[in-house]
ZAVO-160169 format. One line per 10 residues: number of its first residue (from 1); for each residue x, y, z of C-alpha. Coordinates in Angstrom, 2 decimals. Layout:
// ZAVO-160169
NUM> X:Y:Z ~ ...
***
This chain:
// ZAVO-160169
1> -0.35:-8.00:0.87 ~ 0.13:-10.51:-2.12 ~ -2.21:-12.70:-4.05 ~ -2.26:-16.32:-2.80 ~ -1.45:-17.95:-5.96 ~ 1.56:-15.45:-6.26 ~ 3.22:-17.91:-3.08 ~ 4.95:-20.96:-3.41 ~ 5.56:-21.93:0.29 ~ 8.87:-23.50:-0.36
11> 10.56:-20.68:-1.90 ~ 12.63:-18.19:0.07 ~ 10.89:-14.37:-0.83 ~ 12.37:-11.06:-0.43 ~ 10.03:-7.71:-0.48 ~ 12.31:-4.56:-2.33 ~ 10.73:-1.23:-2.09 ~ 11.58:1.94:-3.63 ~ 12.41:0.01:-6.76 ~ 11.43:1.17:-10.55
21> 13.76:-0.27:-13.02 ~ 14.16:-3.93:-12.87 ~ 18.05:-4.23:-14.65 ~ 19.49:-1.31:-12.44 ~ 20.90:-0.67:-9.34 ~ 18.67:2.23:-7.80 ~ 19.75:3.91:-4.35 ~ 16.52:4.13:-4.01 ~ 15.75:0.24:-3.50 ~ 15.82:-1.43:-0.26
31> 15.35:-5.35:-0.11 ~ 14.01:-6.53:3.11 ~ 14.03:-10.45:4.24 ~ 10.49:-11.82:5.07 ~ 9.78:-13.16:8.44 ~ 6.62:-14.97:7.75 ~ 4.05:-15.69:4.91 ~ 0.08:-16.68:5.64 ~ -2.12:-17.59:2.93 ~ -5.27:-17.46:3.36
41> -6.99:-20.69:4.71 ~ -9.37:-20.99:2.04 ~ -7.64:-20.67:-0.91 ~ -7.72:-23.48:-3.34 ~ -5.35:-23.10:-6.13 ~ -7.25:-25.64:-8.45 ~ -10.49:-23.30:-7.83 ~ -9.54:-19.93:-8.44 ~ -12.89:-18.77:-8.74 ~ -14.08:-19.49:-5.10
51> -11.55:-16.12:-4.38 ~ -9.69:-16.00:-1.13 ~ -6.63:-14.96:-3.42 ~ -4.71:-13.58:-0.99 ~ -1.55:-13.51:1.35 ~ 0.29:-10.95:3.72 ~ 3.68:-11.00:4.21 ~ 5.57:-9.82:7.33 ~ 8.87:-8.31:6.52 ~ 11.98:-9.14:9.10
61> 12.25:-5.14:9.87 ~ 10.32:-1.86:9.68 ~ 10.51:-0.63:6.60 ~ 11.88:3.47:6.07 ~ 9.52:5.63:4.68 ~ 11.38:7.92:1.57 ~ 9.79:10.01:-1.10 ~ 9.91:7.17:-3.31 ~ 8.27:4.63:-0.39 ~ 5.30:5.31:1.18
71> 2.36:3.28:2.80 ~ -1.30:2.95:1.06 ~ -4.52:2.70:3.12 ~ -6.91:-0.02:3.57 ~ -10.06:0.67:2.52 ~ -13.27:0.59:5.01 ~ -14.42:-2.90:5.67 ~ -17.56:-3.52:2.81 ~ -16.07:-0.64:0.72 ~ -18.14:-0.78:-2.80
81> -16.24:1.23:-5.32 ~ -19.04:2.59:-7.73 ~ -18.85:1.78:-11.65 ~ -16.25:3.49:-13.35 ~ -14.36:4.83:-10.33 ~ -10.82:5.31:-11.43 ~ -8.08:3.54:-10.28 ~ -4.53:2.60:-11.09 ~ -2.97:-0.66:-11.66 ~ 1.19:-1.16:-11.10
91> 3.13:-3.62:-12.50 ~ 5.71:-5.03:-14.25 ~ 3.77:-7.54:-16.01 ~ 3.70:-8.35:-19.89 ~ 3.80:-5.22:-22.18 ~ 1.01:-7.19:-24.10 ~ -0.76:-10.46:-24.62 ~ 2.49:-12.76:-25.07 ~ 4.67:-10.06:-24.79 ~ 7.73:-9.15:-23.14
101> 8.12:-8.43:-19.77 ~ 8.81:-4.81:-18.46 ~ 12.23:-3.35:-17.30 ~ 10.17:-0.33:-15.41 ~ 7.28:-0.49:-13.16 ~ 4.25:0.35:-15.52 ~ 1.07:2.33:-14.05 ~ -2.18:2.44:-15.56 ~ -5.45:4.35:-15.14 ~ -8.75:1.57:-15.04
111> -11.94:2.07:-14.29 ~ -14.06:0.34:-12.05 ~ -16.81:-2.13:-13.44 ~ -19.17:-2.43:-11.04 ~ -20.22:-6.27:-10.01 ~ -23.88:-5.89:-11.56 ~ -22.00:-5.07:-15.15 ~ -19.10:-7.36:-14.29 ~ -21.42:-10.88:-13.73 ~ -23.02:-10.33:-17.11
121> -22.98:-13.32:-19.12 ~ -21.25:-11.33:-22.05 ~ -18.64:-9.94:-19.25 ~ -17.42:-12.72:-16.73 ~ -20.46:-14.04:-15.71 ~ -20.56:-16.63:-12.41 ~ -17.07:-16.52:-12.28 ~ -16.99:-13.32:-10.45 ~ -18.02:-13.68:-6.62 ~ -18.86:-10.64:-4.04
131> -15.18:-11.04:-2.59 ~ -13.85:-9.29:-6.28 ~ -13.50:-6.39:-7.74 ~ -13.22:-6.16:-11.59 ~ -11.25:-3.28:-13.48 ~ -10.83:-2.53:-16.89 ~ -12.57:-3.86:-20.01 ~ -12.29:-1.73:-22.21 ~ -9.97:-3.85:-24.60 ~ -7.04:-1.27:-24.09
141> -5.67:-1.04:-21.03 ~ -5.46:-3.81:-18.39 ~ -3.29:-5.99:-16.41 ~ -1.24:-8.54:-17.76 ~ 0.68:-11.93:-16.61 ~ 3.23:-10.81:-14.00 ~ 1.41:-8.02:-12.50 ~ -0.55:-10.31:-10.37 ~ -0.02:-9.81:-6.43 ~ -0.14:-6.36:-7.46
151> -2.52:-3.42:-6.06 ~ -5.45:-1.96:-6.79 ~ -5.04:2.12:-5.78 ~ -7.48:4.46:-5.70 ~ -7.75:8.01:-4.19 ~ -10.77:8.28:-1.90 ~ -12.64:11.49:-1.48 ~ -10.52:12.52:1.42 ~ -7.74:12.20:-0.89 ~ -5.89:9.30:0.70
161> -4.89:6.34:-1.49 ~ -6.36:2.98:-0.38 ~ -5.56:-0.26:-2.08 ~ -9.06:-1.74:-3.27 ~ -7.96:-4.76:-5.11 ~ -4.93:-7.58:-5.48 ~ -4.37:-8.55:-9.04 ~ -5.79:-11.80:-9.30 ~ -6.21:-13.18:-13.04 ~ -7.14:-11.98:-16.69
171> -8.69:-13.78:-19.37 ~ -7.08:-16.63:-21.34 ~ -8.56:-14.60:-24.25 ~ -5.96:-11.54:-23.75 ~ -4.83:-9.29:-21.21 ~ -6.90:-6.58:-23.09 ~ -9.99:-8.32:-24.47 ~ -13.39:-6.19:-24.34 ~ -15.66:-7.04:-21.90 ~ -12.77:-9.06:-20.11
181> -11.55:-6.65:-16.97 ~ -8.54:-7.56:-14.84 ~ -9.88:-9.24:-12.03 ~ -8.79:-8.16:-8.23 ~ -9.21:-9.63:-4.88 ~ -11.60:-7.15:-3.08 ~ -9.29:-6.06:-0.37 ~ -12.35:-4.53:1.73 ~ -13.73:-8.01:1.84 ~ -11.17:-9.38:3.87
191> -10.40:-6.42:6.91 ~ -11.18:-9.00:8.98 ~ -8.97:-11.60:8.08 ~ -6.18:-8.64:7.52 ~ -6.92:-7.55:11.56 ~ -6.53:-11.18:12.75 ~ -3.72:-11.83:10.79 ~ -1.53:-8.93:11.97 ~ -2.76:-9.27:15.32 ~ -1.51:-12.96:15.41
***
């Protein structure tokens, strides 16, 4: 799984797993051609705040699970994390607001702001729908430009990870800004779509 506006259909795209450090060769690391992209049918890239951010990519082979490569859960279909829930963002976005770029995957603890909080007209307002899942907002940690595409994980009480949410966007105010959270497509929204897709 990807986020939609992450896809540029006339590119060529290669998935790597295992990988950590961007500028070195890792034995780890494993880059695997793609077979075929679908992006959701009703995304709209000049409307990013109808949702429907999101794409899944079939890889040309089965991928081999290591210690550093292993396979995430999707969550229940209608899964509603609670407020403040914590959950981890990955990345290798911007260090900062206009900053550089990482060398290393970065991973950072977020809590969950529930949608009632998150639709405030001091937080985000109407430009979060039921199909999101916001994160963050506390003005110190968050996600940044170039994480997006990237998951949402979070341990559920039967202690298996589940991806929750796609990185979508962040404010044009700062990837840090109060009462701004990082904004992920709500992966349990879209089971569904995810079944049919693989199925097809």
């Amino acid at each position: 799984m990807t986020a939609a506006h992450c896809i540029d259909m006339k590119l060529n795209y290669r998935v790597v797993v295992g990988k950590h450090n961007l500028k070195e060769a890792e034995p780890t690391a494993k880059a695997y051609r793609t077979a075929k992209i679908i992006v959701h049918r009703q995304w709209n890239p000049i409307l990013l705040s109808i949702g429907n951010d999101i794409a899944m990519i079939k890889l040309s082979e089965h991928v081999t699970l290591t210690d550093q490569v292993q396979l995430a859960c999707i969550p229940a279909p209608d899964t509603i994390l609670a407020q403040s829930y914590p959950c981890y963002i990955t990345g290798w976005g911007r260090l900062s607001t206009g900053g550089p770029i990482s060398d290393t995957l970065q991973q950072a603890l977020m809590s969950v702001v529930d949608h009632e909080t998150c639709t405030q007209n001091d937080w985000w307002g109407v430009s979060i729908r039921r199909s999101m899942v916001c994160a963050g907002g506390d003005g110190v940690v968050g996600g940044c430009n170039g994480d997006s595409g990237g998951p949402l994980n979070c341990k559920n009480p039967e202690g298996v990870w589940e991806v929750h949410g796609i990185a979508s966007f962040v404010s044009g105010l700062g990837c840090n800004y109060g009462k701004k959270p990082t904004v992920f497509t709500r992966v349990s929204d879209f089971n569904e779509w995810i079944d049919k897709t693989m199925m097809d």
